[in-house]
N, C-alpha and C positions, 0 to 999 in steps of 0.2 A: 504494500500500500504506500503510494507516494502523501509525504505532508505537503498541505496547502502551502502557496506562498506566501510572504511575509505582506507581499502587495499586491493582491487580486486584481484592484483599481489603479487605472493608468491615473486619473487626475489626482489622490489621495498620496502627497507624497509622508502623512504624518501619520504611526503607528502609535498607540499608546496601549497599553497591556496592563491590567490591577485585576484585584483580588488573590481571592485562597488558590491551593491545587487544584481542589476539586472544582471550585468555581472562578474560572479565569473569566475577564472581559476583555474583547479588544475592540475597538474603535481608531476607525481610521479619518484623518483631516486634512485638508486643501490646504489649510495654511497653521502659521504661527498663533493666528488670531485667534483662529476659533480652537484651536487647542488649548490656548491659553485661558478662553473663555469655558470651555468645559470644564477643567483643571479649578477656575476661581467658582463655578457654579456649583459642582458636588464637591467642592473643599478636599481635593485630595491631596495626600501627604506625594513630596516629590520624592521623598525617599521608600517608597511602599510602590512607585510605578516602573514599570518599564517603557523606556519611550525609542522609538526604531524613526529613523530616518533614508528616505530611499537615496538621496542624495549625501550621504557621509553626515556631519554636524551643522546643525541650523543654525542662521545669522542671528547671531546675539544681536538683540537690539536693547539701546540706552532707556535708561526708565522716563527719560525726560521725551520723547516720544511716542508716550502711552498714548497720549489726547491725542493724535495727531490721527488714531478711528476714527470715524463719526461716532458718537456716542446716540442713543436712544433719547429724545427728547424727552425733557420732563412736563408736566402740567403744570401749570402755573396758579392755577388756585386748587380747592378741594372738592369743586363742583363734581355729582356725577354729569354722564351726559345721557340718565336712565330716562324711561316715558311719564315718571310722576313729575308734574312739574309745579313749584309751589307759587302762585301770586304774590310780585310785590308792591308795593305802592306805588313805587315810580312806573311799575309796568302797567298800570290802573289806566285807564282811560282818563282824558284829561279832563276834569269838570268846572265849571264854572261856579266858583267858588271866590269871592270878595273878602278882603283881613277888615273887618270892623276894628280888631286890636293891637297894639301896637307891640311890635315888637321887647323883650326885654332885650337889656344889652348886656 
């Protein structure tokens, strides 16, 4: 019986390999980024993985070009954007309404 290759997938040049004997994982990745994004998503230990590269060792890159992703926008308030929606005053209909009283100051 021949074993599979280490890179089945021609575009997938990143291997990463974790867990027990009995229960290995491996997952393969296109790039730097999104390995990197796996690795910071299920918090795995670097020293607990195996990681294969098709092309010998991957280009270290500086921490000061982290941002330099696009990053995932964040929302700017805490609004949902559900189907309940709740009436506000200023969204009232405008009435014609006169101040008899005077402002305090």
């Amino acid at each position: 019986m021949t074993e599979a290759p280490l890179f089945p997938y021609e575009k997938f040049g990143f291997r990463l390999e974790f867990g027990e004997k009995k229960n290995i994982t491996v997952c393969w990745f296109e790039c730097q980024e999104h390995l990197d994004k796996y690795l910071e998503r299920y918090k795995l230990d670097k020293r607990t993985i195996k990681l294969d590269y098709r092309d010998g060792e991957p280009v270290v890159r500086s921490k000061k070009h982290k941002g330099s992703v696009e990053q995932k926008s964040k929302p700017k308030n805490n609004r949902s954007a559900g189907s309940v929606r709740k009436g506000k005053p200023s969204v009232d209909p405008v009435r014609n309404t006169a101040r008899t009283t005077k402002r305090k100051k």
